[in-house]
MARLO-906277 format. One record per residue: residue number from 1; residue in three letters; y, z, x of N, C-alpha, C, O in turn. Coordinates in Angstrom, 1 decimal, padded with zeros to 4 digits. Atoms other than C-alpha are relative to their C-alpha. Layout:
N
     n   res      nc2      nc3      nc1     cac2     cac3     cac1      cc2      cc3      cc1      oc2      oc3      oc1
   NUM   Ala        Y        Z        X        Y        Z        X        Y        Z        X        Y        Z        X
...
// end
This chain:
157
     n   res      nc2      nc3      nc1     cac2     cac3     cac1      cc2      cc3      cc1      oc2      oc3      oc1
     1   Unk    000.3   -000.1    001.4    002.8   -031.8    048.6   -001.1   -000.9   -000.3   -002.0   -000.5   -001.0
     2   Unk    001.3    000.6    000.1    000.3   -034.8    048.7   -000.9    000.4    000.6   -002.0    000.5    000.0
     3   Unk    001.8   -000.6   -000.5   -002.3   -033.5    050.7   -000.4    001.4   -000.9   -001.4    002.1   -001.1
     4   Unk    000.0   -001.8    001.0   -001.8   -030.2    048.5   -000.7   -000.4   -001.3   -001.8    000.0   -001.8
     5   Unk    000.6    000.4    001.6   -002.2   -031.9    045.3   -001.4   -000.7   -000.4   -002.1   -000.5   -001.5
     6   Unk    001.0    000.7    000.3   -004.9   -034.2    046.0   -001.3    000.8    000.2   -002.4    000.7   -000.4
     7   Unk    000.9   -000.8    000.3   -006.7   -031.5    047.3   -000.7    001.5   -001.2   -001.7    002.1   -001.4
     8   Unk   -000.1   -000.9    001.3   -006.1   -029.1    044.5   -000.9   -001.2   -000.9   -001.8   -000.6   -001.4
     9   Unk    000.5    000.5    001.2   -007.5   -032.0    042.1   -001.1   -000.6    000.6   -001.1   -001.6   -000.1
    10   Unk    000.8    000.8   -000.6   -010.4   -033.5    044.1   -001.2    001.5   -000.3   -002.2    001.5   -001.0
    11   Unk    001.1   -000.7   -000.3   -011.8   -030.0    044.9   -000.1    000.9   -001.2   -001.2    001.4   -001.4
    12   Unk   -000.5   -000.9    001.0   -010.4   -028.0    041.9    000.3   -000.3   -001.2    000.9    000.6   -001.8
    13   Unk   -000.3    000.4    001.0   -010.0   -029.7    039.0   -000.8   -001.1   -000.5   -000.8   -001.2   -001.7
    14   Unk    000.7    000.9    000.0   -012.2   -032.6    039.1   -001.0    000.6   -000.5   -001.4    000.1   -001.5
    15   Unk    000.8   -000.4    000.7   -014.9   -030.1    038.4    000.5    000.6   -001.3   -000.3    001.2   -002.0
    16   Unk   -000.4   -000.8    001.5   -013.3   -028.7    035.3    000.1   -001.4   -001.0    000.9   -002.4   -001.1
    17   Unk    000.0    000.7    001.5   -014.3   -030.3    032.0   -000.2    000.5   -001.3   -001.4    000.5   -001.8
    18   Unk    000.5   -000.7    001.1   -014.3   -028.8    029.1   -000.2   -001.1   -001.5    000.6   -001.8   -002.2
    19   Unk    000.7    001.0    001.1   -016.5   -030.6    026.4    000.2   -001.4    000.2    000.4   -002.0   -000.8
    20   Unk   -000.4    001.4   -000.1   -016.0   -034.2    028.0    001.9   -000.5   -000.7    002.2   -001.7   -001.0
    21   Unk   -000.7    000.1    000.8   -012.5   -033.6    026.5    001.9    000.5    000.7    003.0    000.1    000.3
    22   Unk   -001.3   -000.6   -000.9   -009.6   -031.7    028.8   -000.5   -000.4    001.7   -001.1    000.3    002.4
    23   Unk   -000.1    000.0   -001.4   -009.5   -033.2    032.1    001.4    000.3    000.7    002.2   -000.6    000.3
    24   Unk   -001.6   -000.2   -000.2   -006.2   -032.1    033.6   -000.2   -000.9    001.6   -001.2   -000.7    002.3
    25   Unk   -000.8    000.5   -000.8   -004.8   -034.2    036.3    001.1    000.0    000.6    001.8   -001.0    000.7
    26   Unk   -000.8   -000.6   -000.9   -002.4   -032.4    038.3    000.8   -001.2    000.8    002.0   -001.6    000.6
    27   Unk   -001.1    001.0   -001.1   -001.7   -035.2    041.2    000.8   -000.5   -000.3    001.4   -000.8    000.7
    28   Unk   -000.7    000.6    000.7    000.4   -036.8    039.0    001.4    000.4    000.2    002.4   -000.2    000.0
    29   Unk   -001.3   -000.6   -000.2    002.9   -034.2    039.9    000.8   -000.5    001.2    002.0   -000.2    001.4
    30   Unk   -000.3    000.7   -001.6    003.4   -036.0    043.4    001.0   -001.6   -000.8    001.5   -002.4    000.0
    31   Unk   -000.3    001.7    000.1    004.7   -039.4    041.8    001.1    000.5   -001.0    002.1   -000.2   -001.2
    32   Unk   -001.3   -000.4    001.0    006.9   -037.3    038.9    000.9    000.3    000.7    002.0   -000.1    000.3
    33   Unk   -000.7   -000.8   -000.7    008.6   -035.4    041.6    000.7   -000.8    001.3    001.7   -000.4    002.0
    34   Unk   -000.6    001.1   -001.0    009.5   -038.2    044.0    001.7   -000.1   -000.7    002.1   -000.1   -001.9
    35   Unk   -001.6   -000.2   -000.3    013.5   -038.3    044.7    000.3   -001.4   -001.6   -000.3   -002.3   -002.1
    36   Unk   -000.4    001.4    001.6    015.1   -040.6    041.4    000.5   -000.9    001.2    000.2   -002.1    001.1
    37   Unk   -000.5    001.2   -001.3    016.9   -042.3    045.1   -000.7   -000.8    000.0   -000.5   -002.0   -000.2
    38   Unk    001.3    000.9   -000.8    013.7   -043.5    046.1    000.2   -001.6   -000.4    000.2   -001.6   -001.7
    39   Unk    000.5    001.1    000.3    013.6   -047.2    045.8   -001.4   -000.3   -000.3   -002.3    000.2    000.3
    40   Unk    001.4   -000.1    001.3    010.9   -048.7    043.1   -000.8   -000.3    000.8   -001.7    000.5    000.6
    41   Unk    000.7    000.6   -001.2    009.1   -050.4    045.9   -000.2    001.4    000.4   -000.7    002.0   -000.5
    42   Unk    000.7   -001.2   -000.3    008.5   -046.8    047.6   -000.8    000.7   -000.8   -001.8    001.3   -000.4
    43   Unk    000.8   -001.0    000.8    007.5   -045.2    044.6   -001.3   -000.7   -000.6   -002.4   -000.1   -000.8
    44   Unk    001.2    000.9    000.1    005.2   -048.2    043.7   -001.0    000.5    000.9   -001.8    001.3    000.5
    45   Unk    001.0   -000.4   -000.8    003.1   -047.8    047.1   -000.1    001.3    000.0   -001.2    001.6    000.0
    46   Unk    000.4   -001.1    000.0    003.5   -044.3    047.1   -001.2    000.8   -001.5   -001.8    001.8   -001.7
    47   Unk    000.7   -000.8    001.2    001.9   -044.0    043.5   -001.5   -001.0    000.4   -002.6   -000.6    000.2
    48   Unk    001.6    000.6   -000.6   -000.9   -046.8    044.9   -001.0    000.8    000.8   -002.2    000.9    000.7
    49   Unk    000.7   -000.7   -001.2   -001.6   -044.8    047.7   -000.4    001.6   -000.7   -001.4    002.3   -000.3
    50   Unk    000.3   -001.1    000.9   -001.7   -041.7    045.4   -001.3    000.3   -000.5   -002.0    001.2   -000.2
    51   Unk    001.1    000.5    001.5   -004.4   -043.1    042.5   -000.9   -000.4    001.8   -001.7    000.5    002.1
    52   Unk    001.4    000.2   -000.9   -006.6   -044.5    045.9   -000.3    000.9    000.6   -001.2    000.6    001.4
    53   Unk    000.2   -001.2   -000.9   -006.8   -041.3    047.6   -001.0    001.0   -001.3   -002.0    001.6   -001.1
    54   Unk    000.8   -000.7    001.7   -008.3   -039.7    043.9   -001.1   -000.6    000.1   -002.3   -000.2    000.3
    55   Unk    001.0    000.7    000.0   -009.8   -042.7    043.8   -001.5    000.1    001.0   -002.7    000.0    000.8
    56   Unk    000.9   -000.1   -001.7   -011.5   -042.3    047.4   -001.1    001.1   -000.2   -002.3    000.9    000.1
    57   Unk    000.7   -000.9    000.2   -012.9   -038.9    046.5   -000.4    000.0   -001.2   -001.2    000.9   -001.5
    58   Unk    000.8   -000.4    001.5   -013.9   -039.1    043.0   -001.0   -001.7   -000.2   -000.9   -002.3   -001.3
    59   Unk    000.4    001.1    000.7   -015.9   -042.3    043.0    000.2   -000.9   -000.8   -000.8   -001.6   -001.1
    60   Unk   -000.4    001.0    001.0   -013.7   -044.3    040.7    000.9   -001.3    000.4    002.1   -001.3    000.5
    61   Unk   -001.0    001.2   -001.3   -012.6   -047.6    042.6    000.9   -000.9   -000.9    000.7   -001.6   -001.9
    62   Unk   -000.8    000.8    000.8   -009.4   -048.7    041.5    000.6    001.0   -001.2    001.8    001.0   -001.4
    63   Unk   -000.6   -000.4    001.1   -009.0   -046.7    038.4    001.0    000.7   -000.3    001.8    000.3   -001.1
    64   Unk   -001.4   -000.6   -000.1   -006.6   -044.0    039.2    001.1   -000.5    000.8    002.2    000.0    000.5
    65   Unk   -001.0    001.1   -000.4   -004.8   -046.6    041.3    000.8   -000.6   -001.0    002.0   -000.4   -001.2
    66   Unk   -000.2    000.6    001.4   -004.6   -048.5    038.2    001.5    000.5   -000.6    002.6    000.0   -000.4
    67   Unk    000.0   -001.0    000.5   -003.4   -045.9    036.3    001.6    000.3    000.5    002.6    000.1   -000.2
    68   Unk   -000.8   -000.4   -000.5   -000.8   -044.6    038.7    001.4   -000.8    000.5    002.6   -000.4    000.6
    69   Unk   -000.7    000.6   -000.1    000.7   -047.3    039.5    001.1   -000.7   -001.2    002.2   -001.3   -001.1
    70   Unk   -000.5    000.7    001.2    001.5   -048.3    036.0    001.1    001.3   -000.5    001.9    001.3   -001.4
    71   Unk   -000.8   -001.0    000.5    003.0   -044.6    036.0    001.5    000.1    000.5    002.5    000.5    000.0
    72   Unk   -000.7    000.4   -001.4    005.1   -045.5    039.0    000.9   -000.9   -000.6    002.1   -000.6   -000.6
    73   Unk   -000.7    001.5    000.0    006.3   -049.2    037.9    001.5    000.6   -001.5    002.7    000.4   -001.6
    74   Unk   -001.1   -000.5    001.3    007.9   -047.2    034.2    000.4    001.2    000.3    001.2    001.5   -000.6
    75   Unk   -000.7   -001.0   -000.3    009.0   -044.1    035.7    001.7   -000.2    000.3    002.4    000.8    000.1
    76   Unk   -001.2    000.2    000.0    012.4   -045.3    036.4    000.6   -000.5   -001.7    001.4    000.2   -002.2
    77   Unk   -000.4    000.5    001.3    013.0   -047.2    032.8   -000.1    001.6   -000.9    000.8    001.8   -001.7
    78   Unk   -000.1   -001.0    000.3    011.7   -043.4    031.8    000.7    001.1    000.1    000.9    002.0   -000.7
    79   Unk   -001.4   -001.1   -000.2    014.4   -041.7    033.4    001.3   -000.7   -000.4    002.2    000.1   -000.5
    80   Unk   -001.4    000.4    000.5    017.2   -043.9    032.3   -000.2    000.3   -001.1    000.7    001.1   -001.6
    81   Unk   -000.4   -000.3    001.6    016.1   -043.7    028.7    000.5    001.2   -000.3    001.4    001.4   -001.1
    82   Unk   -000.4   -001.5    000.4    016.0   -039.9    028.8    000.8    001.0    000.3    000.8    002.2    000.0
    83   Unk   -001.1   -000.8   -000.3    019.1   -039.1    030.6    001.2   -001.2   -000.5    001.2   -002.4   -000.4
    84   Unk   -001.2    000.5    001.0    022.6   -039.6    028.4    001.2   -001.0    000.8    001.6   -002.2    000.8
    85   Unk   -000.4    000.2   -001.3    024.6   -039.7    031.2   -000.1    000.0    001.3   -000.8    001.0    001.7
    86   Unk    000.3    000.5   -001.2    024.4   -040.8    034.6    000.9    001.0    001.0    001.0    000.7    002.2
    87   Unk   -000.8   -001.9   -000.4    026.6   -037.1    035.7   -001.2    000.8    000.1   -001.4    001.5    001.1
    88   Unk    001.3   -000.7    000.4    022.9   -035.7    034.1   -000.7   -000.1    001.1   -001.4    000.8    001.5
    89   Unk    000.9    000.2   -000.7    021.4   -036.9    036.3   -000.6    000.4    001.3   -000.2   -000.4    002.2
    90   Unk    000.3   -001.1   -001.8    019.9   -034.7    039.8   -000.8   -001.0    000.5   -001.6   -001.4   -000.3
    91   Unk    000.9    000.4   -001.3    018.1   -036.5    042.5   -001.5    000.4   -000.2   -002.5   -000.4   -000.3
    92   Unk    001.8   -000.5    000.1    014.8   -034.3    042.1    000.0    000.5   -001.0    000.5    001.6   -001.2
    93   Unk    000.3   -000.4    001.4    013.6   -034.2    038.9   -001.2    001.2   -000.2   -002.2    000.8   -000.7
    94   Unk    000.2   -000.3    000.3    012.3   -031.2    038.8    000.4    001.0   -001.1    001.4    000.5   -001.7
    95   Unk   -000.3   -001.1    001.1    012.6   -028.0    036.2    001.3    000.2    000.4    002.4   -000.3    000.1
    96   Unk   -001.7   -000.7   -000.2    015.1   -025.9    037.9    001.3   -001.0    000.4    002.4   -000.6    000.3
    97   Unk   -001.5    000.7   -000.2    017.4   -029.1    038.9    000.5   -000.2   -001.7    001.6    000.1   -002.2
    98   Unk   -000.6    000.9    001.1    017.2   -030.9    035.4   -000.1    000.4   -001.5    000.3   -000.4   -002.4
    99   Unk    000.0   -000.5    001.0    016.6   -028.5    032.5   -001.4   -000.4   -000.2   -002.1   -001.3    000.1
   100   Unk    001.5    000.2    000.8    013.5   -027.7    030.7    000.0   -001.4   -001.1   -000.8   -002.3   -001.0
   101   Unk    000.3    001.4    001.3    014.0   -030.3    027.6   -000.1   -001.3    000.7   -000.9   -002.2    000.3
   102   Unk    000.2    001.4   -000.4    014.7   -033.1    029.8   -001.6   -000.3    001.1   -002.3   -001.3    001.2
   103   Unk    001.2    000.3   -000.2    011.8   -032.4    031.9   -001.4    000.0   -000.5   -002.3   -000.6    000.0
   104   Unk    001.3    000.3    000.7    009.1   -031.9    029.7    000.2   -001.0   -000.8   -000.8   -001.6   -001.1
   105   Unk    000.2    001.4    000.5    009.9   -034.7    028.1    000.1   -001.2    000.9    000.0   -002.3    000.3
   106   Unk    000.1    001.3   -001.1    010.0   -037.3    031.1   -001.1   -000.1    000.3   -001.6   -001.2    000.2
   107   Unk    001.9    000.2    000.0    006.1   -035.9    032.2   -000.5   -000.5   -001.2   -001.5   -001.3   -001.3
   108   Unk    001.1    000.0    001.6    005.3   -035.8    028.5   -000.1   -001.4   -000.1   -001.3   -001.9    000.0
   109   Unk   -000.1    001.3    000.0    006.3   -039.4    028.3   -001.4   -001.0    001.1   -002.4   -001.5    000.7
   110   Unk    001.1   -000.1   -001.3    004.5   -040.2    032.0   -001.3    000.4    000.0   -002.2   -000.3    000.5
   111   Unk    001.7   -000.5   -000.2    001.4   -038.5    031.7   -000.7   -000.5   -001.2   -001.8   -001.0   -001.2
   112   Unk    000.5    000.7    001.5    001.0   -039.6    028.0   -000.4   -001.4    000.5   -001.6   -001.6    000.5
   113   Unk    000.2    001.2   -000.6    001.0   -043.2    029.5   -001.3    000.1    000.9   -002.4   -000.4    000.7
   114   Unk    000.9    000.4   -001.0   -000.8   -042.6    032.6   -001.6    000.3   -000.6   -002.6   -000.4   -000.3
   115   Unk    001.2    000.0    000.4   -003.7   -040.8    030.7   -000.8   -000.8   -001.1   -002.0   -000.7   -001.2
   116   Unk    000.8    000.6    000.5   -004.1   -043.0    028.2   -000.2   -001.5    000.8   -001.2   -002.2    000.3
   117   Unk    000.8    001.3   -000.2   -004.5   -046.3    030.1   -001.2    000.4    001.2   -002.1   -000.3    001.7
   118   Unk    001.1    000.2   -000.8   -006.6   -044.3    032.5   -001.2    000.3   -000.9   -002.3    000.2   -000.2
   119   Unk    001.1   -000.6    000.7   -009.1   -043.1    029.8    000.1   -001.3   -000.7   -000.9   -001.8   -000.1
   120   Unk    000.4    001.5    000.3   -009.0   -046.7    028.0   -000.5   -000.7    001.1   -001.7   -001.0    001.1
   121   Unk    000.9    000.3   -001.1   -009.6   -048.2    031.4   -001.2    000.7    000.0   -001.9    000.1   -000.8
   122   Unk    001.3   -001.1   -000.4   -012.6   -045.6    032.2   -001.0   -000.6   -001.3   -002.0   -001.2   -001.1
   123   Unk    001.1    000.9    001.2   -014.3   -046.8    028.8   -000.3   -001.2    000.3   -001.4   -001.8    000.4
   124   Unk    000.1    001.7    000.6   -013.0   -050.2    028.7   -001.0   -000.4   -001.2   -002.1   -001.0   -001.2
   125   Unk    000.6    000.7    001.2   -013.8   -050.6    024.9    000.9    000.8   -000.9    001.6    001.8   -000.6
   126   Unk   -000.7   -000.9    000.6   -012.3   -049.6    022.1   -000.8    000.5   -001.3   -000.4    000.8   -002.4
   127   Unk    001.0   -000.4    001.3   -015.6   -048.8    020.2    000.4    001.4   -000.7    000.5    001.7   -001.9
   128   Unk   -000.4   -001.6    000.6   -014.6   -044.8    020.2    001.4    000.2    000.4    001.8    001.1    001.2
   129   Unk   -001.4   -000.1   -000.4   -011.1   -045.4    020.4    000.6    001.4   -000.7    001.7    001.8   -000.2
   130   Unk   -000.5   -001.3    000.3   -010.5   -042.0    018.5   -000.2    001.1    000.7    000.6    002.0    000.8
   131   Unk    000.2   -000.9   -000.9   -012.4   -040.1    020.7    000.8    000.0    000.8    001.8    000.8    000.8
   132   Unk   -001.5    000.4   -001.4   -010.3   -041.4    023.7    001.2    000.1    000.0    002.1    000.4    000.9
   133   Unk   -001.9   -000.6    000.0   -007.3   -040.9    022.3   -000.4    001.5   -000.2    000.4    002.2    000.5
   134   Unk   -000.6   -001.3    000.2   -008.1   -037.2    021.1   -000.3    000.7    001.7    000.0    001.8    002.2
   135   Unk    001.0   -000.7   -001.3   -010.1   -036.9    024.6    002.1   -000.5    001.2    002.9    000.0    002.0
   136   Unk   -001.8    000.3   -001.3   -006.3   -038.4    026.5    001.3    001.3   -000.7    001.9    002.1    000.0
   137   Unk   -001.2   -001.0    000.0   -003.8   -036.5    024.4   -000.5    001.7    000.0    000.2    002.6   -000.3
   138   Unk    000.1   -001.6   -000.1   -005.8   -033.2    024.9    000.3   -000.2    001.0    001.2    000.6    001.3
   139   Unk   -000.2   -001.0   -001.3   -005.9   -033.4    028.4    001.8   -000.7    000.5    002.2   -000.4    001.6
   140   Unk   -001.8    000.1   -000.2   -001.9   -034.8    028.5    000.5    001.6   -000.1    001.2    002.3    000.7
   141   Unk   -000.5   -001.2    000.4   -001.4   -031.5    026.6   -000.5    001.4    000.8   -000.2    002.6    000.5
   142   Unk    000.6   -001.0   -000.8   -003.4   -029.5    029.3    000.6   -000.3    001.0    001.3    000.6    001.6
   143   Unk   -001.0    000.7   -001.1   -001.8   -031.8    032.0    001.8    000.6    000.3    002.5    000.8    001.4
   144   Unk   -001.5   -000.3   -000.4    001.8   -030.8    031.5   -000.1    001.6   -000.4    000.9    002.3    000.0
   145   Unk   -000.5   -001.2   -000.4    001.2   -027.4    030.8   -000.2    000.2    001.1    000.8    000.7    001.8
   146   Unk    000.0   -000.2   -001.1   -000.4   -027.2    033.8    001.0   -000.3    001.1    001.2    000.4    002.0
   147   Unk   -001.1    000.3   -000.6    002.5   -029.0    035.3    001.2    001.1   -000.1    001.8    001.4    000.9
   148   Unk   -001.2   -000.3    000.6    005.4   -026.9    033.3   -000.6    001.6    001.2    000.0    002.4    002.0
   149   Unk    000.3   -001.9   -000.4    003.6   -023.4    034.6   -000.3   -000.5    001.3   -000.9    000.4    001.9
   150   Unk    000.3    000.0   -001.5    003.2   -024.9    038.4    001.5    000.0    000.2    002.0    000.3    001.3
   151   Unk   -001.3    000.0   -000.5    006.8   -025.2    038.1    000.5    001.7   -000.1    001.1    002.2    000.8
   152   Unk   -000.5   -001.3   -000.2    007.5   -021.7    037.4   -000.5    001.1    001.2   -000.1    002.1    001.6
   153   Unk    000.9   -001.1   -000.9    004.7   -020.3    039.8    000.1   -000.2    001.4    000.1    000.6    002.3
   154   Unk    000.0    000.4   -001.2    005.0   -022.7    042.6    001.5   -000.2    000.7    001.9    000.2    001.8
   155   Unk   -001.0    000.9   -000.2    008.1   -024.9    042.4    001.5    001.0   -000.3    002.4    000.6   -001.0
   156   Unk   -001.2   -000.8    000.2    010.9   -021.7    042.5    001.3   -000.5    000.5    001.8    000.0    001.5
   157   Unk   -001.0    000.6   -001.0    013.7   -023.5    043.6    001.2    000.5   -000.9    002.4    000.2   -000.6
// end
């Protein structure tokens, strides 16, 4: 699934921009989808090694590292908050294990984060800070659809 994703978004998505404004970011699905078992240490280096591999092909040193790793370090505090009970809770958080409501809201959470400190990073300023936010929560909202519809097309489980 990582070599899948990274090359879906390196070769296939990286060129898509519409108006400086919807970047969708796909790979992200690799670091949401990791086992809830995993120890945080795994999913740390695994989301390092994630963001530098983006990083590696798109010219941006560090940034999607950055970025991913900060998605990585709160993704567990993200899944406790948003599951009631600890019965709720499946192993692989995807759609078909964990219900639609609880998964679109755990990416929504996740990608909301990860895109805005990677598009604050990427400026570093907060002169058009409106832009950047409408330019982050458009492509969150392009981000998880694209996520929610790879679950139904790809992820049949």
């Amino acid at each position: 699934m990582f070599v899948t994703l990274v090359l879906i978004q390196v070769l296939l998505l990286n060129q898509v921009n519409f108006g400086g404004f919807l970047n969708p970011y796909i790979y992200v699905l690799f670091i949401l989808l990791l086992p809830v078992s995993l120890p945080r240490y795994q999913v740390l280096l695994l989301s390092f090694f994630t963001g530098l591999a983006i990083d590696w092909f798109s010219n941006t040193p560090g940034l999607h590292a950055s970025a991913t790793v900060l998605m990585g370090f709160l993704r567990s505090p993200v899944i406790s908050m948003t599951t009631q009970r600890e019965s709720e809770q499946s192993d692989y958080p995807g759609l078909h294990h964990t219900g639609w409501r609880w998964f679109v809201t755990y990416i929504s959470i996740l990608v909301v984060i990860h895109h805005f400190f990677l598009f604050f990073l990427d400026v570093f300023s907060f002169e058009n800070f409106f832009r950047t936010l409408l330019r982050s929560m458009a492509s969150t909202v392009f981000t998880v659809f694209i996520i929610v519809l790879s679950q139904f097309l790809i992820f049949k489980e």
